[in-house]
C-alpha positions, 0 to 999 in steps of 0.5 A: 200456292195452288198447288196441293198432295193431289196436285203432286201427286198427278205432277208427272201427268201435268208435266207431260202437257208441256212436251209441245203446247207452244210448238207451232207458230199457229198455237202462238197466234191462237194464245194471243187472242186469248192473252187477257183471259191466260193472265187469270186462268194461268199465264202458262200451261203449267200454271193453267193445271195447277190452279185447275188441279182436281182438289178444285172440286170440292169448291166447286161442289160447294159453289155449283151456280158459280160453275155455269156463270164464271169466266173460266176456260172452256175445254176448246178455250184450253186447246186454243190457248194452252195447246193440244196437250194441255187440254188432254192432260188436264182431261187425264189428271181429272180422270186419273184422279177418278180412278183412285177416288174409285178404288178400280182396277188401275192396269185396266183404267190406264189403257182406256183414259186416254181414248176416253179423254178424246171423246169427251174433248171431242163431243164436249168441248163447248163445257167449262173446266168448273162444270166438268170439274162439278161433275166429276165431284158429283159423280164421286157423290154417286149421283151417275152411277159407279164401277163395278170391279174395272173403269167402264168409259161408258159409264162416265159418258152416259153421266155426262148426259145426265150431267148436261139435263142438269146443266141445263135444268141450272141454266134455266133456273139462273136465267129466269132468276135473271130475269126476274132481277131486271124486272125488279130493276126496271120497277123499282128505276120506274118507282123512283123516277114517278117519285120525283116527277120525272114520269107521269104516274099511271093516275095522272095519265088516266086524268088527261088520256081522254085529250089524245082521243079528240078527234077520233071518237067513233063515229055512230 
């Protein structure tokens, strides 16, 4: 079982993300689309934030290629599949989460999450649940900056685009090593098939190309 201190700790936000996550009957033709992908990221909302539960982190801080290239859900793949609610409670169990880690003010903290959670559900929906939970861990480390005294939301919206040079910086670096693998690949395929005769090696080509030229000499 998945379901950690901290986890229980954040249970009455989790629960809260039940209240109308299967209320339309448009949500319900949105969550089949993606029945295959909720059978591994949680058949139910509840088991959806339970697996993806902020002690998540710290796998993902030790494993941080891991984040861009699994198939985990993205924040509009939880809206989608999970409901409107699901998606900001998770949002508001990670960021609550930060807040305790931070030692800030909670009173203050406690009114501001939630247009927070909007924002970054707004104008990040497109990152994976593993990369933002990767950048939450990262700025515990105090790699985006820290709270002076109260919780700033601007302070975590400015580390998200440092987050995302980052990202991208990693998903550039992923490609090219990709890259390099498929043409190591294709070398090595090509290595065995002149091996066993299947292709002509650049030798014996070099002997008879001169036959494909009859005829075309350049004329003086």
């Amino acid at each position: 079982n998945i379901m950690t201190k901290t986890a229980e700790g954040l249970r009455p936000l989790v629960e809260r993300a039940l209240t109308s996550a299967w209320a339309s009957n448009a949500g319900n033709v949105s969550r089949n689309a993606y029945a295959a992908q909720m059978a591994v990221w949680g058949r139910d909302a509840m088991r959806f934030l339970s697996k993806f539960n902020p002690d998540v982190q710290d796998y993902c801080a030790r494993n941080p290629e891991r984040c861009f290239i699994a198939d985990t859900p993205t924040l509009h793949d939880v809206l989608q599949a999970y409901g409107e609610d699901a998606a900001a409670s998770w949002l508001d169990i990670q960021l609550t989460d930060l807040v305790q880690f931070s030692g800030v003010r909670k009173e203050h903290a406690a009114t501001v999450i939630g247009p927070l959670a909007q924002v970054i559900s707004g104008n990040y929906g497109f990152l994976k649940v593993s990369e933002l939970m990767l950048f939450f861990q990262h700025f515990k480390c105090g790699k985006y900056g820290r709270f002076y005294g109260q919780f700033d939301p601007m302070v975590v919206t400015e580390a998200l685009h440092d987050f995302l040079e980052y990202r991208t910086e990693q998903l550039s670096a992923i490609e090219r090593r990709r890259a390099q693998e498929r043409e190591a690949q294709r070398r090595e395929q090509r290595r065995r098939q002149e091996a066993a005769g299947e292709l002509m090696s650049r030798e014996e080509w070099e002997e008879i190309k001169w036959l494909f030229n009859i005829g075309y000499e350049a004329r003086p």
